[in-house]
N, C-alpha and C positions, 0 to 999 in steps of 0.2 A: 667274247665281248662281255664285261662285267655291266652288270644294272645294280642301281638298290635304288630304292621306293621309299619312304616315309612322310605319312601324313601329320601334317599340324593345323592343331582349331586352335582359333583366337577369338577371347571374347572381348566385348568394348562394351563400356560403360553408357553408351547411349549407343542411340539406332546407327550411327552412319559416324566413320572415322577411319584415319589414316594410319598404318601401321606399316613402320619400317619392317620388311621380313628379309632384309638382307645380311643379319646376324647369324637368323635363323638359318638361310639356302646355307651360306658360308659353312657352321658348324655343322649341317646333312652333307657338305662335299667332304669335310675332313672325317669325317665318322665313317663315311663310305670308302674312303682309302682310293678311291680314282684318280688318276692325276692327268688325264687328258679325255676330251668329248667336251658332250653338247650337256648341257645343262636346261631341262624340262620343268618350269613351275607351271602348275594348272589346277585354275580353282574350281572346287567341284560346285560349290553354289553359294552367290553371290544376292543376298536381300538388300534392294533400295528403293524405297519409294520415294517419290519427286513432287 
């Protein structure tokens, strides 16, 4: 079974904002050469104050 892993930070110009990272998974599945499975995003930490 192949894995590959790669972390991405993002920063935003104020506290709290939306960011498309579906460029981003896209360009990690073609970099990783997989062509069939499950697909894992998971954010390791998330600041929002309310």
């Amino acid at each position: 079974m192949k894995s590959y892993r790669k972390e991405l930070w993002f920063a935003t110009p104020t506290r709290r904002a939306f960011i498309n990272i579906t460029p981003h998974v896209e360009q990690c599945l073609r970099d990783s050469g997989i062509t069939e499975g499950l697909i894992l995003v998971k954010t390791k930490h998330i600041e929002s104050q309310i």
